[in-house]
C-alpha positions in Angstrom: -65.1 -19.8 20.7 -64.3 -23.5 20.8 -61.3 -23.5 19.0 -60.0 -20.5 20.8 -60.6 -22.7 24.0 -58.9 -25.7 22.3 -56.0 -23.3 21.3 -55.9 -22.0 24.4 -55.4 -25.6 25.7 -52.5 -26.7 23.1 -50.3 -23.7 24.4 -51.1 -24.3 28.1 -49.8 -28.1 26.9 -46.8 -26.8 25.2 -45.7 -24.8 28.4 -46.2 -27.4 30.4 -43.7 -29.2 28.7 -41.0 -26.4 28.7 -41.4 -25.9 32.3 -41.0 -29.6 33.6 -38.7 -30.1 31.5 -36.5 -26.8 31.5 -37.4 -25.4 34.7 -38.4 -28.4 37.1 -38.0 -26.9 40.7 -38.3 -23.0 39.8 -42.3 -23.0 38.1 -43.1 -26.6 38.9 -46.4 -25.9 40.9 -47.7 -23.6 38.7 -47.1 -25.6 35.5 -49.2 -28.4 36.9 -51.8 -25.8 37.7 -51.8 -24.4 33.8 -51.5 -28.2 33.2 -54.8 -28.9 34.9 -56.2 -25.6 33.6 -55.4 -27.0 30.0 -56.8 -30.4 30.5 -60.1 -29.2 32.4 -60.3 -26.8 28.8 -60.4 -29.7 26.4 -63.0 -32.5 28.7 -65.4 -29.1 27.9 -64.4 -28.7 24.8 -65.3 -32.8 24.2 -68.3 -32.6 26.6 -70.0 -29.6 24.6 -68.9 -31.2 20.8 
């Protein structure tokens, strides 16, 4: 289940990325929320080892 989580994470990451970069204005707001999503996934993943 962990590295499904931490997976899970990267691709949230990785879309993050292609939507600031490619598509700033259009998905902005909810690439920071996936963004936040993503980073919230991996301090559990590190919390829980």
């Amino acid at each position: 289940m962990g590295n499904l989580l931490y997976i899970i994470a990267v691709v949230l990451v990785i879309f993050w990325l292609i939507g600031f970069l490619g598509f700033p204005d259009a998905v902005g707001g909810l690439i920071h929320i996936l963004l936040v999503i993503a980073v919230i996934v991996v301090l559990l993943r590190l919390i829980r080892g």
